[in-house]
N, C-alpha and C positions, 0 to 999 in steps of 0.2 A: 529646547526641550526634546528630547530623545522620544520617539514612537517607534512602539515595536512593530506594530504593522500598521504600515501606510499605504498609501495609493490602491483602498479595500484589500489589502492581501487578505485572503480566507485562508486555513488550515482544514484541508479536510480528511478527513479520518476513515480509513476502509479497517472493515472487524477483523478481529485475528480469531481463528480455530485453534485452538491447542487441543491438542488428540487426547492429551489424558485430561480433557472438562467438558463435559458434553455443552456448555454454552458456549454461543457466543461473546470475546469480548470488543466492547462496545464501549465508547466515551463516557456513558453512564453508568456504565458497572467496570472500569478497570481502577488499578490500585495505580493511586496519583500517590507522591513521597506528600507526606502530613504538610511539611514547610511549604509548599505551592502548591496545596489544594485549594485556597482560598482565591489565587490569581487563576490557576484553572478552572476553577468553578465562572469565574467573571469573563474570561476569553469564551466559554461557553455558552454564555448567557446573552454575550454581545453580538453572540456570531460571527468571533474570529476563527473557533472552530467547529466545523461543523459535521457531525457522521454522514456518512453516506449507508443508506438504506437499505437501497439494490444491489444487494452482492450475487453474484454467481457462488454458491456453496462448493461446488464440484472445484475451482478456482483457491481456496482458501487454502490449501493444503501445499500449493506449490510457493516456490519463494525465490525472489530472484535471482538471489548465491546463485542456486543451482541450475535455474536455467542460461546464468552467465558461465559456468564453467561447461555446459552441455556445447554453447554453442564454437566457445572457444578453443574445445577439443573437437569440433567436427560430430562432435554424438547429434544426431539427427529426431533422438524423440524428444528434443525440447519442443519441435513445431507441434508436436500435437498435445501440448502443457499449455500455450497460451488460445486465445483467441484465433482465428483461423486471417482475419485484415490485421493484427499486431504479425503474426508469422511471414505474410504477406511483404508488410514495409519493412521489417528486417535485412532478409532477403534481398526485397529490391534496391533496399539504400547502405549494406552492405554496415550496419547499425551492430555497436554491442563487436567487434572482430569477425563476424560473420565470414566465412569465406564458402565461396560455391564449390 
């Protein structure tokens, strides 16, 4: 028998900001395609997937593209887009093309 998640994998889900909707989307309110809203509603309800709650707002607006191509050109204001200990292990593990 095939399982799609085993050994507890959880899916957990951070909100997306779209600038032109003043809400947050969230697991609850995003548009699932009609044909697996029924499996996604059941992965939901199992606790395969789960939102995450705690978001930083200010956070919501950057996206990874772009702090991957910031860092891979040497542009230097990606460090003050992420977390200041994510900036940190970048940096010191040379993560993501990083170059000093």
């Amino acid at each position: 028998m095939y399982c799609l998640f085993k050994n507890d994998l959880k899916l957990y889900v951070y909100p997306f900001l779209d600038p032109a909707y003043p809400e947050l989307t969230t697991i609850s309110n995003m548009d699932v395609p009609e044909h697996v809203t029924h499996l996604f509603k059941h992965l939901v309800q199992s606790g395969y997937i789960e939102q995450i709650d705690k978001v930083h707002r200010e956070y919501l607006g950057i996206f990874s593209r772009a702090i991957l191509t910031k860092i891979r050109n040497r542009d230097q204001s990606w460090e003050k887009m992420v977390p200041p200990e994510v900036a940190a292990a970048i940096m010191k593990n040379c993560f993501f093309g990083y170059r000093p």
